[in-house]
C-alpha positions as CSV (number, residue, x, y, z in Angstrom):
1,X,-84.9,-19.9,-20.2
2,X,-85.1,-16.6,-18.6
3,X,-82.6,-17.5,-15.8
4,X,-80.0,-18.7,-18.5
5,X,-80.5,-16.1,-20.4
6,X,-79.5,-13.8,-17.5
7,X,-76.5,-15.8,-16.5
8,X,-75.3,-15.6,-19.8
9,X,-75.5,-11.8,-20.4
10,X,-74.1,-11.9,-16.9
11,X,-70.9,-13.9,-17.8
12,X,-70.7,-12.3,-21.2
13,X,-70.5,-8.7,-19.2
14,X,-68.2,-10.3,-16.9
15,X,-65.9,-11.1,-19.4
16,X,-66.5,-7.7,-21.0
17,X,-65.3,-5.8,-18.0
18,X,-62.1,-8.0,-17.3
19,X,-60.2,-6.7,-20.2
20,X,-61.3,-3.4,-19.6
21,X,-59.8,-3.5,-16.0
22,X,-56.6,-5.0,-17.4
23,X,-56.4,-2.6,-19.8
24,X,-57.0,0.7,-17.4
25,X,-54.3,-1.8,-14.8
26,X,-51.9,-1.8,-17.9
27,X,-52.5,2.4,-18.6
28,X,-51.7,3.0,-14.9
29,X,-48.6,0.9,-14.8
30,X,-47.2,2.7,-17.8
31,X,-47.4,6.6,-16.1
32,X,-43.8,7.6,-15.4
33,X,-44.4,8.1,-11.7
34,X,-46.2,4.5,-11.2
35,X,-43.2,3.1,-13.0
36,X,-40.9,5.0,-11.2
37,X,-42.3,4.9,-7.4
38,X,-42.3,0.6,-8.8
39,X,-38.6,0.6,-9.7
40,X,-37.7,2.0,-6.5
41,X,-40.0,-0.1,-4.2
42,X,-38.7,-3.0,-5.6
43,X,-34.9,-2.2,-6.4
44,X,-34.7,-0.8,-2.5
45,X,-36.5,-4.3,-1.8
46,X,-34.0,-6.3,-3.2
47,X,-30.9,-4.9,-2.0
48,X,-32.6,-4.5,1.6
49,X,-33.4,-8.7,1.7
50,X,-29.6,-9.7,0.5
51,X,-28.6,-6.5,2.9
52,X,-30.3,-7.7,6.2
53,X,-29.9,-11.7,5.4
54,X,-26.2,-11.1,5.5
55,X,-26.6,-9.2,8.7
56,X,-28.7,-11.9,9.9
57,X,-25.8,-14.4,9.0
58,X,-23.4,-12.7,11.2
59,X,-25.8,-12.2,14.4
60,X,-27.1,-15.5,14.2
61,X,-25.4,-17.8,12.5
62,X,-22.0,-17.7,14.3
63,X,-19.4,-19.2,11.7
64,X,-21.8,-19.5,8.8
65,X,-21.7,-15.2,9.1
66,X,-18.9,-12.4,9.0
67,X,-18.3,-8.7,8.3
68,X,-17.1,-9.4,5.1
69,X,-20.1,-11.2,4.3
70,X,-21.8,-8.3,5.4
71,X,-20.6,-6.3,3.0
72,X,-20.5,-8.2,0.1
73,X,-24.2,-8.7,1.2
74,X,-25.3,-4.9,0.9
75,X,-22.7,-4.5,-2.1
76,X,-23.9,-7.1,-4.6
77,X,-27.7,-6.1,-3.2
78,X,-26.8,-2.9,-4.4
79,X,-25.7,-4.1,-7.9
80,X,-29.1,-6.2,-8.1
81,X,-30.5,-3.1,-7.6
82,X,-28.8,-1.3,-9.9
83,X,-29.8,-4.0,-12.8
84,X,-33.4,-4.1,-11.8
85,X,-34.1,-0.3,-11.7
86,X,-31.2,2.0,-13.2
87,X,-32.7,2.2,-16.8
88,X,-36.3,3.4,-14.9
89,X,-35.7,5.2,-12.2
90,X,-32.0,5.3,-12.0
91,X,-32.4,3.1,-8.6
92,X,-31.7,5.4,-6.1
93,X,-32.7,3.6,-3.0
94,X,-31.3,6.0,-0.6
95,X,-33.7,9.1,-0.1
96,X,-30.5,11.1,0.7
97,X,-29.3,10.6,-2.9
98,X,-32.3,11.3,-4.1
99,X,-32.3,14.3,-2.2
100,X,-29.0,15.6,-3.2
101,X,-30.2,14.9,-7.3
102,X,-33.4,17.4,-6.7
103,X,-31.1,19.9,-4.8
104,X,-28.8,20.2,-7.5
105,X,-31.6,20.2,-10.3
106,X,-31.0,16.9,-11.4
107,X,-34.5,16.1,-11.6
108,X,-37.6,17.2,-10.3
109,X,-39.1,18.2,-6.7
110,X,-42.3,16.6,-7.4
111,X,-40.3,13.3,-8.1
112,X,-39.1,12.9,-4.5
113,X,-41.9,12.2,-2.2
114,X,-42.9,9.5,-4.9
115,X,-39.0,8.2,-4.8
116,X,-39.0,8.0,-0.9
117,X,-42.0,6.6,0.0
118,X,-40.9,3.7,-3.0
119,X,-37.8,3.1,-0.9
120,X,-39.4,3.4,2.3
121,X,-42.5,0.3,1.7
122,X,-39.9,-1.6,0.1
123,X,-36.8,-1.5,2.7
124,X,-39.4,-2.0,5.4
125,X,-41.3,-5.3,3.3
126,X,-37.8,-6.5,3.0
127,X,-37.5,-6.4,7.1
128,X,-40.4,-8.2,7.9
129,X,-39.7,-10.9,5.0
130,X,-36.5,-11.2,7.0
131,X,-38.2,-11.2,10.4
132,X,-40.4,-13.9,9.1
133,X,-37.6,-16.4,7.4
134,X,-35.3,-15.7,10.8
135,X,-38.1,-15.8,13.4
136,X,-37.5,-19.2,14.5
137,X,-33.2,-18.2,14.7
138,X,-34.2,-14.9,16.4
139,X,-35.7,-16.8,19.4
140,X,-33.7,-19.5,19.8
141,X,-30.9,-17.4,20.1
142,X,-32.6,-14.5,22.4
143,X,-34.4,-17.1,24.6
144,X,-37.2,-15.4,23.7
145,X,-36.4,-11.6,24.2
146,X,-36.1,-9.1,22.1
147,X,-33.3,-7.3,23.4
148,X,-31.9,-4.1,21.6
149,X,-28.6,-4.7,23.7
150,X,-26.6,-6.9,25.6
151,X,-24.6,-10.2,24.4
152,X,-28.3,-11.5,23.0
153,X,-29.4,-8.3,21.4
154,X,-31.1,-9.1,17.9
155,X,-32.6,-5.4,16.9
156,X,-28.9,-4.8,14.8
157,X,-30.3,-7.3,12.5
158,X,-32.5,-4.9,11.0
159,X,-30.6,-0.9,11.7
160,X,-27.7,0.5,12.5
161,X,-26.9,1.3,16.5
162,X,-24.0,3.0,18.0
163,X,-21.6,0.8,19.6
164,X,-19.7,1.4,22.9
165,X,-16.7,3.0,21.6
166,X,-17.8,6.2,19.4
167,X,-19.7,8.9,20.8
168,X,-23.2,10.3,19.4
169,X,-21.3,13.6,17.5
170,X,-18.1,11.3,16.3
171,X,-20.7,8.7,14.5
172,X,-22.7,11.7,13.4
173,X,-19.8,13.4,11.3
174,X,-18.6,9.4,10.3
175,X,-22.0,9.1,8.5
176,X,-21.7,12.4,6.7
177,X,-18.1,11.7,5.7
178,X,-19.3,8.1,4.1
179,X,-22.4,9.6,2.8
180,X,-20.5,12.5,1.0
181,X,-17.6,10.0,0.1
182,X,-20.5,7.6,-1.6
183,X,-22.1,10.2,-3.8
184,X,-18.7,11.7,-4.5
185,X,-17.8,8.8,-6.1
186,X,-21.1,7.8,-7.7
187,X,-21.0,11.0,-9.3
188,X,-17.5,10.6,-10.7
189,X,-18.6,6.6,-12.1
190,X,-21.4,8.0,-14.6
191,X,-20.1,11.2,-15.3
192,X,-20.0,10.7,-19.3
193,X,-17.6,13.6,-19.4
194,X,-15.0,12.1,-16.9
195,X,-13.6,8.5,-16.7
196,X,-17.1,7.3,-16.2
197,X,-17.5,2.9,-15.8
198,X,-17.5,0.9,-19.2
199,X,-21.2,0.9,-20.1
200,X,-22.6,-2.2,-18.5
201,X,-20.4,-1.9,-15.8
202,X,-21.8,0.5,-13.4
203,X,-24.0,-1.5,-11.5
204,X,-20.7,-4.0,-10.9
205,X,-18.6,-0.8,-10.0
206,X,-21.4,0.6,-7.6
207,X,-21.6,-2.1,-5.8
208,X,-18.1,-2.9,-5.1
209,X,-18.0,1.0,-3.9
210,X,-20.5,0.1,-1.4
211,X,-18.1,-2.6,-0.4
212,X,-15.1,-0.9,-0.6
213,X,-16.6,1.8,1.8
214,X,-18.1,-1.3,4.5
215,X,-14.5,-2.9,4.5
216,X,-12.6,0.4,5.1
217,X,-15.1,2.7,7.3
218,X,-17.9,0.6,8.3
219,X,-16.7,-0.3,11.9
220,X,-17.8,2.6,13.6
221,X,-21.4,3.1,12.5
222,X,-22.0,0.4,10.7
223,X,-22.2,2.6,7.9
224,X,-26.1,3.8,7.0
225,X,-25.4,6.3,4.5
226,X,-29.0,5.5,3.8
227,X,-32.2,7.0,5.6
228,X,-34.0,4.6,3.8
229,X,-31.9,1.4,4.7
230,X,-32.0,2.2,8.6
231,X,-35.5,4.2,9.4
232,X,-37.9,1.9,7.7
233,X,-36.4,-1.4,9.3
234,X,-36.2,0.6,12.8
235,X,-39.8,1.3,12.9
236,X,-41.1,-2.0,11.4
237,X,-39.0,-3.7,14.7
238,X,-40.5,-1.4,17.1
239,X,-44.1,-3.0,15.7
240,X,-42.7,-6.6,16.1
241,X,-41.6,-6.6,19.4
242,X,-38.5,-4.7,20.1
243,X,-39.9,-1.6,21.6
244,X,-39.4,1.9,21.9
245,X,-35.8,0.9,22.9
246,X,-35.4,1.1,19.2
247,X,-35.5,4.7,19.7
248,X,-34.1,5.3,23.2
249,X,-30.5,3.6,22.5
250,X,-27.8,6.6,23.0
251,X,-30.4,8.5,21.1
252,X,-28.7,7.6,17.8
253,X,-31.9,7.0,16.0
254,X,-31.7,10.2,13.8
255,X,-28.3,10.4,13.3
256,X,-28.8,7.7,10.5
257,X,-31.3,10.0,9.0
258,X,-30.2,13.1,9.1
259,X,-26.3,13.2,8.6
260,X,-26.6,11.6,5.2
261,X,-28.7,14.0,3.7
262,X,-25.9,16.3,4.9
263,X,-22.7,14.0,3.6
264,X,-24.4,13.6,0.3
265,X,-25.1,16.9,-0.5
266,X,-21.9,18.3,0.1
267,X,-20.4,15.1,-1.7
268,X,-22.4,16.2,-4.9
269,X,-21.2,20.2,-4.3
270,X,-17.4,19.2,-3.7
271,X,-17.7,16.8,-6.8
272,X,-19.3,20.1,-8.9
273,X,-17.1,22.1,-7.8
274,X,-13.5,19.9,-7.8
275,X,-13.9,18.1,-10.3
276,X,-16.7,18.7,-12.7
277,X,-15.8,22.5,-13.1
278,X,-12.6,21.4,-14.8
279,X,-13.4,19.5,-17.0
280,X,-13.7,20.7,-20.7
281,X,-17.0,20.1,-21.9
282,X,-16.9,18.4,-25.6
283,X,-19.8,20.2,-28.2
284,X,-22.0,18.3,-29.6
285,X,-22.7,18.3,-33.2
286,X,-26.9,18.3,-34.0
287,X,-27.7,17.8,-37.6
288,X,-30.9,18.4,-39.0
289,X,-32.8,14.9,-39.5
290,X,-33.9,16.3,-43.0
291,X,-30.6,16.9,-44.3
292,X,-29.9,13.8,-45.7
293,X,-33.1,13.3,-47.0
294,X,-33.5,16.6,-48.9
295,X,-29.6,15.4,-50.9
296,X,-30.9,11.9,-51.7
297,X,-34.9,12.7,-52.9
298,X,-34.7,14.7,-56.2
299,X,-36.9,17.1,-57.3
300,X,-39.1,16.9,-60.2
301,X,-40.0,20.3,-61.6
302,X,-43.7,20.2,-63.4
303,X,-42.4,20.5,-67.3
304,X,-46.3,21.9,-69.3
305,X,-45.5,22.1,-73.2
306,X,-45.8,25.4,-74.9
307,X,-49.4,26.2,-75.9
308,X,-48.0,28.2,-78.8
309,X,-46.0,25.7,-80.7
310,X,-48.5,22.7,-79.4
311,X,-52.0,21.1,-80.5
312,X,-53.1,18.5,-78.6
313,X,-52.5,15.9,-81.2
314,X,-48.8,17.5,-80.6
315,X,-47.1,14.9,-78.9
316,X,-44.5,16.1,-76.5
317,X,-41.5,14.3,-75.5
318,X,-40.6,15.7,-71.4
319,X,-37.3,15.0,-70.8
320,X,-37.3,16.3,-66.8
321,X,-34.2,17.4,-65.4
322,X,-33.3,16.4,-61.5
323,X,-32.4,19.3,-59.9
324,X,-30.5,18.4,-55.8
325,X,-31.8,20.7,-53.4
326,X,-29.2,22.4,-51.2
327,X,-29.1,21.4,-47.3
328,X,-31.6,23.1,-45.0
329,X,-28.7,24.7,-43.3
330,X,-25.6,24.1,-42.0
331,X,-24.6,21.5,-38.5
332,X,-25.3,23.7,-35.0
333,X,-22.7,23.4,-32.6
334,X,-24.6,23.2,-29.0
335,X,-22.5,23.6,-25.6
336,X,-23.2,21.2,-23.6
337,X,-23.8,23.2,-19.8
């Protein structure tokens, strides 16, 4: 009796705690950074697996892959993306954009290391999910070797090297040209005050500008324009195999890092400056929530009868009258800056 006595307080405190943890899980999972660092892990995710499986198509698969296919991968990855994450965290997925929005005070420092390292653990889960459902490909078409070169190289799979014909400074200044034109553009499709897309569009409009930009300027570098697309991926195949070759190549590791931090932010400052300077900024008409209520909820004054003319076996017929209070004040005109 003792023992099942025990096991029963045990199980009943068992199923005590469980709800309790769920409930502290559930608390966590509703902070705005949790939700946020979430959005971005998993939109960056997405759009890396469609992103990488396309490239995987074209290294691999001979006629079953293309550069268009490419680019239609990483484009409609991007407008996955988009759906999963824009109403949370506004889906970023490229740390240089999210740089650019802190440096221009469109949200907060604190938010970015939070926003980075989201989009860093996802695009490098999303390179080892496609190391793992290509790994049988990867050999069979290497022999074996991981090469980062050569006729059977396989490390492009998975980042952006630079190929024979461009030289390190030319691809450096082609990624900040289609860094800055992305984010110039970006900013011009949800500008509210511009010609912004039709609402439920942008995702669909983003990610045929990520296409667009792949079928007109993506031969060179193999346009990056994302830290987080190519540094991740990089250093998840120097872990698999590839080696610090990864690295070595022509020394173009950083370019892909650094120049579109660069390109972005002066995309967003020429954008500012061009574009969003001229345009007229409609006011915006704030009216006071208890306006309408005071003009439809009369008032009842308090009517007392006369103690002079009255008894209290007087009766007194109250016949109150509704008197409309006037609005609180008038509509405030705010400038929208």
């Amino acid at each position: 009796m003792g023992l099942g006595c025990c096991s029963m307080s045990t199980c009943s405190s068992k199923m005590v705690s469980s709800p309790t943890v769920i409930t502290r899980m559930q608390a966590i999972m509703q902070k705005e950074m949790v939700r946020e660092f979430l959005a971005e892990f998993m939109s960056t995710y997405v759009m890396m697996v469609f992103g990488l499986g396309s490239v995987a198509h074209m290294v691999l698969g001979g006629k079953l892959g293309s550069f268009l296919g490419v680019n239609l991968g990483f484009g409609f990855g991007v407008t996955m993306g988009v759906h999963m994450a824009g109403n949370i965290s506004g889906a970023h997925m490229n740390a240089a954009l999210t740089f650019t929005n802190c440096a221009l005070g469109r949200m907060s420092w604190k938010k970015f290391p939070v926003y980075i390292l989201g989009q860093f653990l996802g695009s490098f889960l999303a390179a080892a999910t496609i190391y793992c459902l290509f790994y049988t490909a990867i050999i069979e078409f290497s022999g074996g070797r991981l090469t980062v070169t050569g006729p059977k190289a396989t490390a492009s799979i998975f980042a952006t090297y630079l190929p024979d014909h461009s030289t390190l400074w030319r691809g450096f200044l082609d990624e900040v040209l289609v860094t800055g034109l992305l984010q110039l553009c970006l900013f011009a499709i949800t500008d509210k005050e511009n010609n912004p897309a039709l609402q439920g569009t942008q995702a669909l409009v983003i990610g045929i500008l990520v296409v667009v930009i792949g079928i007109s300027l993506g031969m060179n570098t193999g346009y990056a324009m994302n830290p987080s697309r190519d540094l991740p991926p990089r250093f998840f195949t120097y872990i698999a195999g590839w080696g610090i070759q990864v690295f070595r190549a022509r020394d173009w590791w950083w370019v892909p890092v650094v120049a579109p931090f660069l390109g972005a932010y002066l995309g967003g400052i020429i954008y500012l400056v061009f574009i969003g300077s001229t345009i007229t900024r409609r006011p915006h008409i704030l009216e006071d929530s208890m306006m309408s209520e005071d003009r439809r909820i009369p008032v009842l004054p308090k009517t007392m009868p006369n103690p002079a003319t009255t008894s209290p076996l007087t009766p007194v017929s109250v016949s109150p009258t509704v008197r409309t209070v006037a609005p609180l004040s008038d509509p405030i005109l705010l400038e929208q800056f």
